[in-house]
N, C-alpha and C positions, 0 to 999 in steps of 0.2 A: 615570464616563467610559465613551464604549463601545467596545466588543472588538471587533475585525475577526480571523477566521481566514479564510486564504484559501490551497486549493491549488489544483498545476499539475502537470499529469500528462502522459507522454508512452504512448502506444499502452496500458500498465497501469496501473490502479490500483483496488487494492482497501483499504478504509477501513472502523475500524468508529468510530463516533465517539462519544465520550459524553461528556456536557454537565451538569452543573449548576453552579445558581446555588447553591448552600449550601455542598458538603462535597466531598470526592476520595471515589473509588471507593473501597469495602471490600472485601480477599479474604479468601476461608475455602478454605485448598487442605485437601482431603478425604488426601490423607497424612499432613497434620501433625495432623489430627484423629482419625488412627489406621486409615486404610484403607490393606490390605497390596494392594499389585501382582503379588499372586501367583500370581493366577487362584485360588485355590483357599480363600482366608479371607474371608466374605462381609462385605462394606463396609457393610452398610447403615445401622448404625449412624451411620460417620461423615458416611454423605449426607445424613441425617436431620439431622443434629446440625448440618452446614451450611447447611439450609435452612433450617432454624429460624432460626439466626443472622442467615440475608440475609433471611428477613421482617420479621425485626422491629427490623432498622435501617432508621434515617430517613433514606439514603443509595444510593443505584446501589452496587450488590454484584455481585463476580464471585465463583463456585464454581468453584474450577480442578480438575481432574482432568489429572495429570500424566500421562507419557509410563509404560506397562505395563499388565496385565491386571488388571481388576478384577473380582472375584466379585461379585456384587449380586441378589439374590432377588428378589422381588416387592415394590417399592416407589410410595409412593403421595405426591407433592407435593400438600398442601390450599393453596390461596389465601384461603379463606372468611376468616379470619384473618389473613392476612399484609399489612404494612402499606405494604413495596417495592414499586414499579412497575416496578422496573428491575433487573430481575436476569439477570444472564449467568451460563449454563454452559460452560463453556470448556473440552473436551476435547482432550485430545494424548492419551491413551490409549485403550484399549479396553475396553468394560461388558460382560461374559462373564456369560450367563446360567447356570443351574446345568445340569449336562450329564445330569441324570435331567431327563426331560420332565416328570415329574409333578410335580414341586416346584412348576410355574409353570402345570401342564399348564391348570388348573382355575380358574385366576384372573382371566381374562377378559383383564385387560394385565399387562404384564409392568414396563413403566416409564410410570407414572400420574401426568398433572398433572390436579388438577380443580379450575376456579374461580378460575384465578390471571391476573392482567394483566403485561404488559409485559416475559416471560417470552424467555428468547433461550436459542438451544444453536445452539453453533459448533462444527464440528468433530468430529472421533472418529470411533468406528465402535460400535454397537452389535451384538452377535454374538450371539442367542436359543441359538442350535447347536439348530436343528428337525431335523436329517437321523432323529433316532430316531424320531421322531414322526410324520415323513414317511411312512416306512417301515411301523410302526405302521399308521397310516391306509391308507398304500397297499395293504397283505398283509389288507386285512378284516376286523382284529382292531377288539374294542373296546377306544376309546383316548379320553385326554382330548380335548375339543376344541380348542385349543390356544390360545395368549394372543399379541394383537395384541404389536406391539415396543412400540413408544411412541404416546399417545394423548396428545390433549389434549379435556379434555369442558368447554362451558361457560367459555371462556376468552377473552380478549380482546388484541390486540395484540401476538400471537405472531410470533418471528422464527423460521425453523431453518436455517443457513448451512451448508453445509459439511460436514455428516453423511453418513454409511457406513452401511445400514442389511442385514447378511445374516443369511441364514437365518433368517428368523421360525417362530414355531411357524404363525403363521396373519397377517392381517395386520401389513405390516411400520408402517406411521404411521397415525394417523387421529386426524382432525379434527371434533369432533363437537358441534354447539351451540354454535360457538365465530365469534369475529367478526374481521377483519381478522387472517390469518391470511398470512406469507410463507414458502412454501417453496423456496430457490434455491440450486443446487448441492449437490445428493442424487445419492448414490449408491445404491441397492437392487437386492439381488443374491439373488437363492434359484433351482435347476436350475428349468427349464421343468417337472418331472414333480413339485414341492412341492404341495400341495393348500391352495385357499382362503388361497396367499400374497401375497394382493393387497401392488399397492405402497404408493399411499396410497388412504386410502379419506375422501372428503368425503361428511357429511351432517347436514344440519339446518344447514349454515352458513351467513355471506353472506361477499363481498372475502375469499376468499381467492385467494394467486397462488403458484403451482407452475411455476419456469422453469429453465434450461437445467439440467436434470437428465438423469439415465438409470438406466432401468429394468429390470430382467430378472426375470421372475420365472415362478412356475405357475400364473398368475391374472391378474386384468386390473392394466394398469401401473397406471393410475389409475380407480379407479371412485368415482362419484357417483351419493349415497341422494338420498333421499327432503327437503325443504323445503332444498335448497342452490341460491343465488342469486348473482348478480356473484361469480362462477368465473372465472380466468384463468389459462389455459396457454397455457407457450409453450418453445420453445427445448426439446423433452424427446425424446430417443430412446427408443424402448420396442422391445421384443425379450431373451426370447421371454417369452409371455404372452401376453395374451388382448385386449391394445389397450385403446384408451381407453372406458370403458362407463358412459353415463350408465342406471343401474339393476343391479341389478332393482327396478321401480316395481310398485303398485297391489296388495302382496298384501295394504294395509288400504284399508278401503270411504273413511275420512276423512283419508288421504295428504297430505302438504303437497308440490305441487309443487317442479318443477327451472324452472328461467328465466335466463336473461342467462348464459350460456354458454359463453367464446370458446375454442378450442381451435386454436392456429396454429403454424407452423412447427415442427412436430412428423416424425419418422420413426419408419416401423413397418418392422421387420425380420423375417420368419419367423413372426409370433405369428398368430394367430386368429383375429383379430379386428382391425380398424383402428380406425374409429370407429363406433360400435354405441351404439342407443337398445332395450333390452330391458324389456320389460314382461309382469308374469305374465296370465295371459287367465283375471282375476276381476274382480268389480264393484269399482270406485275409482274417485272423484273427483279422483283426481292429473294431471296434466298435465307436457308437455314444452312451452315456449315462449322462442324469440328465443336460438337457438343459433347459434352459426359457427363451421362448421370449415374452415380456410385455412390454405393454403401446405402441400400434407400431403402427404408422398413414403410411398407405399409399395413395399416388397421381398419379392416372392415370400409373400404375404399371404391369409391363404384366403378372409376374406370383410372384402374393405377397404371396403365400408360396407353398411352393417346396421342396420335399423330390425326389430327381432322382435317383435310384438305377444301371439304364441301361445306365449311361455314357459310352462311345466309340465311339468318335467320327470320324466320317468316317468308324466303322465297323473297325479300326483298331486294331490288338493285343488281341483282347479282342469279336471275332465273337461267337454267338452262348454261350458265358457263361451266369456266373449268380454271383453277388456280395457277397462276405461272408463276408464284413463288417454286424454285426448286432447292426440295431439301435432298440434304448429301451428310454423309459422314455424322453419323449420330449413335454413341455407343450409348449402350444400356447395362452398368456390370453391377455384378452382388446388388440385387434387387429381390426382396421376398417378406413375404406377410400373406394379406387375405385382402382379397375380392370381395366387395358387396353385388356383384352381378357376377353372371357364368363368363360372360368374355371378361379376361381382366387384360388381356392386352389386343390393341383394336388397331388397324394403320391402315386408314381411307385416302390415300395418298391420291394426286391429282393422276388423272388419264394423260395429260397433255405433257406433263415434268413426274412421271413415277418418283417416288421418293428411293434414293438408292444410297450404297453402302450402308445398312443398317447394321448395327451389330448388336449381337445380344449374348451375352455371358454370365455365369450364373444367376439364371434369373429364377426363382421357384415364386410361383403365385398358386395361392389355394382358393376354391368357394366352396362353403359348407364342408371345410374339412378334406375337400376331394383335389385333384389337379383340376384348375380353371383352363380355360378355352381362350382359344385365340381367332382372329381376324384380320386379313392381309389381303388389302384389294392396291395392286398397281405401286407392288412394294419388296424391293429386294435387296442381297443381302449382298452381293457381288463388290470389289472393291474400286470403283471408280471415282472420279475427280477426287480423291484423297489429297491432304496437304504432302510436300515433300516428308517421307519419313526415311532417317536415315535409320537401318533396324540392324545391330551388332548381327554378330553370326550367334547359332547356338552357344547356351553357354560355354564361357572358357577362357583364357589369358591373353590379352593378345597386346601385346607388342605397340607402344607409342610415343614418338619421341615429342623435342616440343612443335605444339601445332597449333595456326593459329587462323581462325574463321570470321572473316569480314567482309563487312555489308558489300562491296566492291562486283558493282552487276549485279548483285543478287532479289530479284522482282519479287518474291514471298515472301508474305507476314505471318507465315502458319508452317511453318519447319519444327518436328519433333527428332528429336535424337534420343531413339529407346534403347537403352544398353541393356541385356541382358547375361551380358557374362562380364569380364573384369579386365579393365584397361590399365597395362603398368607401364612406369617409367621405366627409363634405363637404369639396370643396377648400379652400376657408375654416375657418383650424382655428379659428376664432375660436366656431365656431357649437357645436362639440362640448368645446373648449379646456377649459372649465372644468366640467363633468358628472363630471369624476371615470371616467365608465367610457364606451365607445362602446356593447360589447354586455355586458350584464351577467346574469345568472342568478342568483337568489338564493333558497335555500329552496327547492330543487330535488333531485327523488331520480333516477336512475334515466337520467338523461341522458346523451343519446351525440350529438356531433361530430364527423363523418366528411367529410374530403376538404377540397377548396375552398381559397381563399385569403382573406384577408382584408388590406384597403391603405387605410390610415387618412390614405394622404398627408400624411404628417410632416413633410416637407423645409422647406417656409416655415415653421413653427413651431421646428422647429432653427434655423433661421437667423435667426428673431430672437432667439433663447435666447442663440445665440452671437455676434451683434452691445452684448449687455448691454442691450439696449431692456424694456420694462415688456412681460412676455407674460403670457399663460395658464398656467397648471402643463402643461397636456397629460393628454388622459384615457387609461387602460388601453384596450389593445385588445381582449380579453375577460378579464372578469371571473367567476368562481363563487367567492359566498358564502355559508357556511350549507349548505351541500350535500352530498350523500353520492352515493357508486357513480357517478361521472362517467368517461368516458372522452371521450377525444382522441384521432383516431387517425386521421394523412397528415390535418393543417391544416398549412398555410403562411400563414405570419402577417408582411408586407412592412413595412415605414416609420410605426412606431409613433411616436404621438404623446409617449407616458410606455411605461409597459412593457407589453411584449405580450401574456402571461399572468397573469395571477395567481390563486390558491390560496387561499380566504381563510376561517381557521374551518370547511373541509372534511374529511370522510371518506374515505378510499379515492377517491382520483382516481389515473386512468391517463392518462397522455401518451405516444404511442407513435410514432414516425417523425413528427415533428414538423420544419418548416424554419421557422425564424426570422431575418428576416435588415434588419437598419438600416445604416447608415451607420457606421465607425465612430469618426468626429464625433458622431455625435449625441449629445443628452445624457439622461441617463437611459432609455436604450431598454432597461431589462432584456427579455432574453429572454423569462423564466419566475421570477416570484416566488412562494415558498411561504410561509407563514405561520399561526401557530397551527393545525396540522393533522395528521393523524394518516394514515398508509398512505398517502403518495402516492408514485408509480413514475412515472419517467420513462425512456423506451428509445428507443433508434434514434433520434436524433433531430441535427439539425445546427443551430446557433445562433450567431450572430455580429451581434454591436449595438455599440452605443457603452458598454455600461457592462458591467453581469453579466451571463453568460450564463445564470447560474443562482444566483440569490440566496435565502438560509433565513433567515427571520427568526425571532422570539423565538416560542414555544408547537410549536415542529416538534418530531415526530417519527415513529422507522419511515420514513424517507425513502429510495427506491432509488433512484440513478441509475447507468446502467450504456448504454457506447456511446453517447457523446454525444461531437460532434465542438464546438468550441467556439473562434472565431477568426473575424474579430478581436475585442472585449470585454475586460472586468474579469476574465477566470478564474469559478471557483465558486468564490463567497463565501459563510460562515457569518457573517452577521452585517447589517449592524452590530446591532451586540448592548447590553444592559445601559446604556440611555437612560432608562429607567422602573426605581426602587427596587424594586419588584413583577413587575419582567419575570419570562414563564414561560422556563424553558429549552430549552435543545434537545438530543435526545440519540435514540440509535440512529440514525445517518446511513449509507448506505454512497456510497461513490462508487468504482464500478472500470472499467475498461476504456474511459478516457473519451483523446482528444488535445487539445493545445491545441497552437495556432500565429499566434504572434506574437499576444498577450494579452499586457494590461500584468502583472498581477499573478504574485507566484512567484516560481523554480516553487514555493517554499513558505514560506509565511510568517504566522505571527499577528503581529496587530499588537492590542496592548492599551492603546496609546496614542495610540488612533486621535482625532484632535482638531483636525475641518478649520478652520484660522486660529484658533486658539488660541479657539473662540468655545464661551460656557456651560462650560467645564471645563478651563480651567489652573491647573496645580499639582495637580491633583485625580490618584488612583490609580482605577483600575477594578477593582471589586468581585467582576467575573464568574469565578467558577471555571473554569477548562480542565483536564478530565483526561481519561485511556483515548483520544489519539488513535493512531490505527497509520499512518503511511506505510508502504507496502510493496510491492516490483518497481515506481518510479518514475526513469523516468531520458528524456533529450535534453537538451538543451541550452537555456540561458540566455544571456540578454541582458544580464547585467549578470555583475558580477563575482561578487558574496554570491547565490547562488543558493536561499541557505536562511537566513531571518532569523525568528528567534523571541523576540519582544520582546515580552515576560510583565509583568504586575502584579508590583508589590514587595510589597502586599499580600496577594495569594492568588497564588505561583506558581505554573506551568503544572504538575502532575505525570503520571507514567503516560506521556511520550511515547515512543511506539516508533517508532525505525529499521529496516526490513529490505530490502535490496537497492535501497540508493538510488545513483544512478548519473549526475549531473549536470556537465555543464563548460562552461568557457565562452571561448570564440576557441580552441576544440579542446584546452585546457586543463582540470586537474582545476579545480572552481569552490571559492568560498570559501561557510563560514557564519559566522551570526554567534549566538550566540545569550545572553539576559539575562532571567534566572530563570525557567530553565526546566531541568526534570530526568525523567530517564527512562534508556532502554537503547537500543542497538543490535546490531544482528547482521547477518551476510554483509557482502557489500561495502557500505560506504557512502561517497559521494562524492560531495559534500565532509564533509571527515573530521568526524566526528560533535562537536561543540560542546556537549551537554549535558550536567550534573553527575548522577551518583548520589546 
């Protein structure tokens, strides 16, 4: 039988959600396996001794680390070995490095994963205690050079939520070799005068995405090495430090470029540097291409953008050359604030590789209240080696029947298709009705959808759906299948025929400020369906159809959706699920800061005996495991009475579900729940009073 989980959220919600078809989550809390919270008795025995345990079960394992100070030395997580894909670290306390610098001084990281997939840390704070080493380094003596906080080398499928990261000896995170990587809601804190305490540092990687964080450190917030690709930032305050820094590039001859780049909605406060492209001035083959930086406030900023070609500092290694890194294609839009110097924007580009296609679009910089100055040596604006863009005509209608774009010959990983006027289907849905997709994409890397509308004119095709007459199914409005490193970002997608997006067997997709919007009659208009896929984010985005506005099917995971307005529609649903004996699962979901308004479904409910007219499975129990979900800070108001119905399998009930600050009523009354085999906890207010068994 199959599973439907379906939540409803008002202004909050944050969600971690984990899914399998087999078994309940396993924990190994690192107290009961003998780690003292004393600060002062080093644990790493019992870290060890829990990771071993959560790789080599066949099941999603959390490692808890309770609330206190944990001593821990230089530790090192292998995955070479380990058989889990799905392991949560879960701190409430705090990882105290050893407070002699040298214990760690020398060891490159401090807290090491290398080679492991599906790897999550929630939470905590880790504390190096660098100020001695700082010190050290500052006064001229010689000293160790000091150990990154936390790394990941060669790893795949990374989560980090929620983490605290101060005083590093040297960098505080870094990501390295490593693929689809999320980092969101970081804190990293070291004084402006810490040396070489970058916050995180990307390189050698591809998808990864770093958002609404903030940063303060003696170095740059965020710097990106050398062969990092489909990068995304967003949502980050940085101050003080040294801004966002793609490099230092080119100090080897055979360099793997930086590309695909986006760095937005970002603020720089007091630091150094804003956004800055630095390169050493030696011979490399390395490149900068297909960067954006938008939406970017700077505050009293000494040099809020920066292209430095002639790094070498002290004339070192590098006297009398010239940079063969060649940058290309680097926009610069809605960008404005203050200068702490007259030049606020400066571009020392190489003599021997000019930096070219530069673009710059609303850019206002001020110093002292005045227009600030600029600097441009060996640096233009012209459009050359640009990625393939395919660019609509002026705005306007035009005409598309179904079409379909595949990898087939096609050598570019950097094709944009900017729509700026509006692409419609045939009025007759008859002609697209049954294709299955209007516009499809398949076997595609590197693709970006920017702007436009899309209007498949649905409405006759609803209206025979809903008169009961013989129709067409109705095709997707855009489809990607098979595909990696996709973005979406400001599409509006009107009167779908079937649903408007979908996700299918994809890599790292991003949907970002999206408007979806059907009837909400119509039938099957999903918003945004996801499906067997791994890293995909959805942000900013507003959706309201006849059915989901966001639907997960079976093979999902690493799912973000965050700020998504949703009404009218089905809610976001998890499922339906567990149709297929061999369905893959679904697990690491987040869903926070989302509204709904007047949506059927909710505001929270699994439903395990989900069975439209008794058809293919009566009498039948549903097989699909549910554990590890969190509701928490969830509350407005309900339209029915049961606000919260959790109506679980007799055969695998729901376990692990957490309660926290839930706050729901209904005709301005407390609401009721209902709930049948399902067990878990609650904590802070809960409202309607909590139904679940221990």
């Amino acid at each position: 039988m199959a599973s439907l989980v379906s939540f409803l959220a008002f202004h909050f919600l944050f969600t971690i959600f984990q899914y399998s078809s087999l078994a309940a989550n396993v924990n190994y809390n690192v107290q009961t396996l003998g780690a003292k919270p004393d600060g002062k008795t080093d644990s790493i025995k019992a870290f060890l001794s829990a990771w071993t345990s959560a790789c080599a079960s066949g099941q999603p394992a959390t490692i808890y680390v309770p609330p206190g100070r944990f001593l821990l030395g230089t530790a090192t997580f292998a995955g070479q070995s380990c058989k889990n894909q799905a392991i949560t670290i879960q701190i409430d306390g705090t990882l105290v490095a050893p407070s002699n610098y040298k214990v760690i001084g020398n060891s490159g990281t401090w807290i090491n994963f290398e080679s492991v997939t599906g790897v999550s840390v929630i939470g905590g704070t880790l504390d190096a205690q660098g100020a001695n080493l700082w010190a050290c380094k500052n006064s001229g003596k010689s000293c160790p050079t000091g150990a990154t906080t936390l790394a990941f080398y060669n790893s795949k499928n990374i989560m980090i939520s929620g983490l605290s990261s101060i005083n590093s000896q040297m960098f505080h995170i870094l990501v390295y070799g490593s693929q689809n990587a999320k980092l969101v809601g970081m804190k990293v804190s070291a004084p402006g005068n810490s040396p070489n305490t970058d916050g995180i540092h990307v390189e050698k990687s591809s998808s990864v995405t770093i958002m609404n964080s903030k940063i303060g450190t003696g170095d740059d917030c965020i710097s990106i090495g050398p062969g990092t690709s489909n990068l995304w930032i967003e949502n980050v305050a940085c101050g003080p430090g040294h801004g966002i820094s793609i490099g230092s590039l080119g100090w080897q001859i055979q360099e793997p470029g930086v590309q695909n780049v986006t760095v937005k909605s970002a603020t720089f406060t007091g630091t150094q540097n804003g956004v800055r492209v630095k390169t050493w001035a030696r011979p490399s083959k390395g490149f900068v291409k297909y960067v954006l930086f938008q939406h970017l406030v700077m505050v009293n900023v000494e040099n809020p953008i920066i292209i430095d070609q002639n790094y070498c500092p002290g004339d070192q290694n590098c006297p009398d050359q010239v940079s063969g890194v060649k940058i290309s294609d680097i926009t610069y839009q809605d960008i404005h604030g203050s200068s702490a110097t007259e030049i606020a924007m400066k571009f020392d580009c190489s003599t021997g590789n000019p930096c070219s296609d530069i673009n710059l679009e609303d850019v206002k910089l001020t110093y002292k209240n005045e227009p600030a100055h600029s600097s441009c040596i060996n640096a233009d604006g012209k459009a050359s080696g640009l990625p393939v863009l395919l660019h609509s005509q002026p705005p306007g209608r035009y005409f598309l029947g179904a079409t379909s774009f595949t990898r087939h010959l096609c050598k570019n990983p950097a094709i944009t298709l900017h729509i700026d006027g509006t692409l419609v289907a045939p009025s007759d849905y008859n002609v697209i009705g049954n294709s299955g997709n209007w516009i499809k994409f398949k076997r595609v890397t590197g693709v970006s959808v920017i702007g436009g509308i899309l209007d498949v004119q649905g409405d006759d095709l609803w209206a025979c759906k809903n008169s009961g007459k013989n129709c067409p199914n109705g095709a997707t409005t855009l489809a990607f299948y098979n595909s990696n490193n996709i973005i979406i970002n400001g599409l509006s997608s009107v009167n779908s025929q079937n649903f408007h997006i979908l996700i299918y067997g994809c890599q790292n997709a991003k949907l970002v400020e999206m408007k979806v919007s059907a009837a909400g009659n119509s039938p099957n208009t999903d918003g945004i369906q996801v499906e067997k896929s791994i890293g995909v984010t959805l942000m900013n985005s507003k959706i309201g159809t006849g059915d989901d506005c966001v639907s997960i099917g079976p093979g999902t995971s690493n799912l973000w959706i965050e700020n998504v307005s949703c009404g009218p529609g089905h809610g976001i649903i998890i499922g339906s699920l567990g149709w297929d004996l061999q369905e893959p699962g679904v697990q690491n979901v987040t869903v926070k800061t989302v509204t709904f308004t007047r949506t059927q479904n909710g505001p929270i409910i699994i439903d395990q005996n989900y069975c439209p007219d008794d058809h293919k499975c009566p009498d039948q129990v549903s097989s699909v495991k549910i554990s590890d979900i969190t509701y928490q800070d969830i509350h407005g108001s309900s339209s029915t009475e049961i606000a919260m119905k959790l109506d679980c399998s007799k055969q695998y009930p729901c376990s692990d579900i957490t309660l926290e600050d839930v706050n729901l009523i209904y005709n301005n009354e407390p609401a009721q729940s209902s709930c049948i085999n399902a067990d878990g906890k609650s904590s802070g207010l809960v409202q309607p009073n909590s139904c679940l068994y221990n």
